[in-house]
C-alpha positions as CSV (number, residue, x, y, z in Angstrom):
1,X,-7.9,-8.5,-21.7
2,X,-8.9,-5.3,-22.1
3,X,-8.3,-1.7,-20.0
4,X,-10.1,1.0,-22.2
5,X,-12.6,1.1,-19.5
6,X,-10.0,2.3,-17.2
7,X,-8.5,4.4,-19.8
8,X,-5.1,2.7,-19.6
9,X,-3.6,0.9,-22.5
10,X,-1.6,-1.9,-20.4
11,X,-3.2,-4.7,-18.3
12,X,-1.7,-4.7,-14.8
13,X,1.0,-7.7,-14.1
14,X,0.0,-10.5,-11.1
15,X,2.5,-11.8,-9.8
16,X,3.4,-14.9,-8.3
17,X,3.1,-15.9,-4.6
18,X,6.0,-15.6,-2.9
19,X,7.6,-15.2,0.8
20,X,7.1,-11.4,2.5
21,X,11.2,-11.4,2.8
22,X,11.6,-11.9,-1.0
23,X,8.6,-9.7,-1.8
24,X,9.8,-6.4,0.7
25,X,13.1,-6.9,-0.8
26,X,11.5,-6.4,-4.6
27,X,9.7,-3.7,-3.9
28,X,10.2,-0.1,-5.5
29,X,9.2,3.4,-5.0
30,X,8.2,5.0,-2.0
31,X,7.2,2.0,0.6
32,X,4.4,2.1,2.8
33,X,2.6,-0.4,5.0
34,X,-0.9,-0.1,6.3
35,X,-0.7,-0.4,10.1
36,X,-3.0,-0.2,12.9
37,X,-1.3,2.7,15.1
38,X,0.5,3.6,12.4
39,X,2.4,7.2,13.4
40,X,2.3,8.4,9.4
41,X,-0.8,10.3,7.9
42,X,-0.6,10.4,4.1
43,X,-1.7,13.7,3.9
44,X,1.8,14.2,5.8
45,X,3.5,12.4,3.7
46,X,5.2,14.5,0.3
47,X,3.6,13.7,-3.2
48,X,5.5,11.0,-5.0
49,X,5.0,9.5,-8.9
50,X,5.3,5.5,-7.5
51,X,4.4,3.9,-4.5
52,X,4.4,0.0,-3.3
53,X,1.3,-0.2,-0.8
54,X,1.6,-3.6,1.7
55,X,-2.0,-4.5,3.3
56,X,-2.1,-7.3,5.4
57,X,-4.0,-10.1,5.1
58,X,-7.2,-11.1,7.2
59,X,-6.0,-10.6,11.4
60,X,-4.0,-7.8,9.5
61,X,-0.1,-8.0,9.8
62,X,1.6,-9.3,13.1
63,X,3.9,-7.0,15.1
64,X,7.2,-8.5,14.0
65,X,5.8,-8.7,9.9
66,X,5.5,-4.8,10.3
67,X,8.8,-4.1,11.9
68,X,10.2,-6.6,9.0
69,X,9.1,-4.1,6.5
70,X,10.2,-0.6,8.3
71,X,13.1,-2.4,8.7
72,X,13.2,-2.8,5.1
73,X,12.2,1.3,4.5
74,X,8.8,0.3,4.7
75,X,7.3,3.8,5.9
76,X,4.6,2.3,8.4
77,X,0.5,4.9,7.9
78,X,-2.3,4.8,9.1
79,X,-6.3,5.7,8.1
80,X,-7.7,7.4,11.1
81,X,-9.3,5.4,14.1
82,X,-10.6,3.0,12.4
83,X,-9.6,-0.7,11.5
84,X,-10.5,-1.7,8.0
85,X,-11.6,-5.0,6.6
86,X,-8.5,-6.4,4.6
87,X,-10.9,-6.0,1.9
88,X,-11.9,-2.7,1.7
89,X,-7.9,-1.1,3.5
90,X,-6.5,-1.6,0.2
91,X,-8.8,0.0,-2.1
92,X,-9.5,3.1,0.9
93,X,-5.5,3.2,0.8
94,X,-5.3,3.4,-3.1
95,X,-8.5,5.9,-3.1
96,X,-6.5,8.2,-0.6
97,X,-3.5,8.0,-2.7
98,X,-5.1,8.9,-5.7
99,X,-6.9,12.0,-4.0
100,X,-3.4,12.7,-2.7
101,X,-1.0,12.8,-5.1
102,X,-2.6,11.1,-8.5
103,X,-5.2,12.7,-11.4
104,X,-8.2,12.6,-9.0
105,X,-7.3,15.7,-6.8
């Protein structure tokens, strides 16, 4: 595969399927978890070099999923009033990340 295209020299890993638990417990960096309600704004949030991002799936995460990962230092953000499609919250999420605290700003 190749990545010139988006400039980077190393193709991204995919991971295996595997339980939230397990997957919460892997994560690194600075943790955050897109949450309807949630009480963080990004632009509130200090810069950082990594970040793991958690989206939920379609129906979006269920109460006691989201508490699972604040409980595990999951930080839990929002994107303004609206709900996003699981399909477009991930890549608005990255976008605002990027503009944040990455080479686009």
């Amino acid at each position: 595969p190749d990545c010139s295209q988006a400039g980077r020299t190393l193709v991204p890993k995919v991971a295996p399927v595997q339980k939230l638990d397990a997957w919460l417990a892997q994560a690194t960096g600075t943790r955050l978890v897109l949450a309807p309600g949630g009480h963080h704004a990004l632009k509130a949030l200090p810069a950082v070099a990594e970040a793991t991002l958690l989206v939920g799936p379609e129906g979006g995460l269920d109460d006691k999923e989201i508490a699972l990962a604040v409980h595990r230092g999951f930080t839990a953000i929002g994107l303004g009033p609206r709900v996003l499609r699981t399909e477009t919250a991930g890549v608005a999420a990255l976008s605002a990340l990027q503009a944040l605290w990455g080479d686009l700003g």
